[in-house]
C-alpha positions as CSV (number, residue, x, y, z in Angstrom):
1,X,0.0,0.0,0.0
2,X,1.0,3.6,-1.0
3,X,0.6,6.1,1.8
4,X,1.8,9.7,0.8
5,X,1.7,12.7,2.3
6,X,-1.2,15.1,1.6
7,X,-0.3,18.3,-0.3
8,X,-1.1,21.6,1.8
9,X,-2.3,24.1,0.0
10,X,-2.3,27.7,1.5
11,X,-6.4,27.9,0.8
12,X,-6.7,24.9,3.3
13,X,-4.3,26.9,6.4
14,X,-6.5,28.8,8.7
15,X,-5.4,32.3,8.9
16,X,-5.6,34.5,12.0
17,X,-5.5,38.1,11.5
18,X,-3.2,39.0,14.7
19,X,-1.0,42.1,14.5
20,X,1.8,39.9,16.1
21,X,1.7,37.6,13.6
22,X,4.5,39.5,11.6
23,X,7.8,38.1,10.4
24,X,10.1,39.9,13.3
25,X,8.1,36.8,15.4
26,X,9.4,34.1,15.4
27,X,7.6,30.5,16.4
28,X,10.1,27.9,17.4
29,X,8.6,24.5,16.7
30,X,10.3,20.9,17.9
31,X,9.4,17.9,16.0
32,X,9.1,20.1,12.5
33,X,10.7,17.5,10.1
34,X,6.9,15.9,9.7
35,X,3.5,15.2,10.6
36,X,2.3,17.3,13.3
37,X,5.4,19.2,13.5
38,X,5.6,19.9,10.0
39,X,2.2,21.2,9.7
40,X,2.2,23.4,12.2
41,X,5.9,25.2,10.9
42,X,3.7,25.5,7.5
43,X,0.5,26.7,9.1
44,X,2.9,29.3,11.9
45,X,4.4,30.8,8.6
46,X,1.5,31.1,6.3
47,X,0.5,33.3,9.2
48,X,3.3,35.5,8.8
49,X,5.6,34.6,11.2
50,X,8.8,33.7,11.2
51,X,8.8,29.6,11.6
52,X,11.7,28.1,13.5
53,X,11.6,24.3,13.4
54,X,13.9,21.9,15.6
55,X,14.4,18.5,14.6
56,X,17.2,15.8,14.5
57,X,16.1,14.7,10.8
58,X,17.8,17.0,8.9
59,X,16.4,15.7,5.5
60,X,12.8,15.8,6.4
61,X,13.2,19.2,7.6
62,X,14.9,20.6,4.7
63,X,11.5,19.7,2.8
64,X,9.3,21.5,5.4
65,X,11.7,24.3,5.1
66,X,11.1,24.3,1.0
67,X,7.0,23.5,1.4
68,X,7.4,26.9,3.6
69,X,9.0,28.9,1.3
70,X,7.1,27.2,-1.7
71,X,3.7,28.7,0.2
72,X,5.4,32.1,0.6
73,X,6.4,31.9,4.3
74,X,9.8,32.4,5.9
75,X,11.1,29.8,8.0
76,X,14.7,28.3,9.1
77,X,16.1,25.1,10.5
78,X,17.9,24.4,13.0
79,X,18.9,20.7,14.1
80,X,18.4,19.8,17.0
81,X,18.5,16.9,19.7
82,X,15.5,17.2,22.1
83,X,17.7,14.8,24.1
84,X,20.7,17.1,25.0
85,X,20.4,20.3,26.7
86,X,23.5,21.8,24.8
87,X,21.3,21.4,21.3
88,X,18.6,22.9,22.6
89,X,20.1,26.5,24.5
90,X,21.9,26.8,21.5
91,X,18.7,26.2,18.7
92,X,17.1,28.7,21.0
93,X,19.8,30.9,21.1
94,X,20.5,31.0,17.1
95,X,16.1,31.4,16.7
96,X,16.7,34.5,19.0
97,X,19.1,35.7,16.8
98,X,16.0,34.9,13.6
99,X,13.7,37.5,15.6
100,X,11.7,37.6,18.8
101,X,10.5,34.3,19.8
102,X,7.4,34.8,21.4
103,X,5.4,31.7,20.5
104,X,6.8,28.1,20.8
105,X,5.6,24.9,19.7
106,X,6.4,21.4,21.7
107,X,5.3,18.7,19.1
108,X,4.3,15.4,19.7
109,X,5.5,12.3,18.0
110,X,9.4,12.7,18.6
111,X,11.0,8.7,19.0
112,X,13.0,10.2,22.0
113,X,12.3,11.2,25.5
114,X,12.3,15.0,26.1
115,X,15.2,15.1,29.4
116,X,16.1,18.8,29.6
117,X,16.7,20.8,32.3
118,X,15.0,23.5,30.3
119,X,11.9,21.7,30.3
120,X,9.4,21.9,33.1
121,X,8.5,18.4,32.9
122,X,12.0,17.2,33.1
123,X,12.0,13.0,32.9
124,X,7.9,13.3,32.5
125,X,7.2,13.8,29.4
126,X,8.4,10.9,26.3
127,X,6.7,11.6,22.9
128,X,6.8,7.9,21.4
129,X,6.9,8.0,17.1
């Protein structure tokens, strides 16, 4: 059986109008290399901001980065290991450097558990793919 990914199409993404939805914001989402992850970096930048996504599959990501930009939208990668603290103070570091990050986006469906002391939920939370 063939299972492929559904096209988006920018008539299908719910727009928001939101004066802070402007491309000096910038959404920082993990998991943005697919599913979930990758429709949410699509949908954050058809809204105008500035989409940020964090994900150890760098392939994957490049093509949410090109749907992005194929849709108009701005958005930059980053990889990153949910699973190391070091990845993820410097991903957040180099998006501050992108524009103001005032939204952020944890998606679910990562193959690793999220153990950061930068996380809230240290050792609680474990997103299984």
């Amino acid at each position: 059986m063939d299972i492929t990914e559904p096209k988006i199409t920018l008539d299908e993404i719910l727009i928001l109008p939101d004066d802070n939805f402007n491309p000096d914001n910038v959404c920082i989402i993990t998991g943005a290399g697919m599913g979930i992850g990758r429709a949410t970096a699509i949908a954050a930048a058809a809204n105008g901001l500035t989409a940020v996504g964090l994900d150890i599959n760098e392939e994957e990501c490049e093509k949410t980065v090109e749907m992005v930009h194929e849709l108009g939208g701005k958005m930059v990668f980053i990889k990153t290991d949910l699973t190391r603290d070091e990845d993820i103070e410097q991903a957040v570091a180099e998006a501050s450097k992108v524009g103001s990050s005032s939204i952020s986006s944890i998606s679910p469906g990562s193959s690793t558990s999220i153990r950061s002391k930068i996380s809230p939920w240290k050792n609680t939370i474990s997103c299984r793919g």
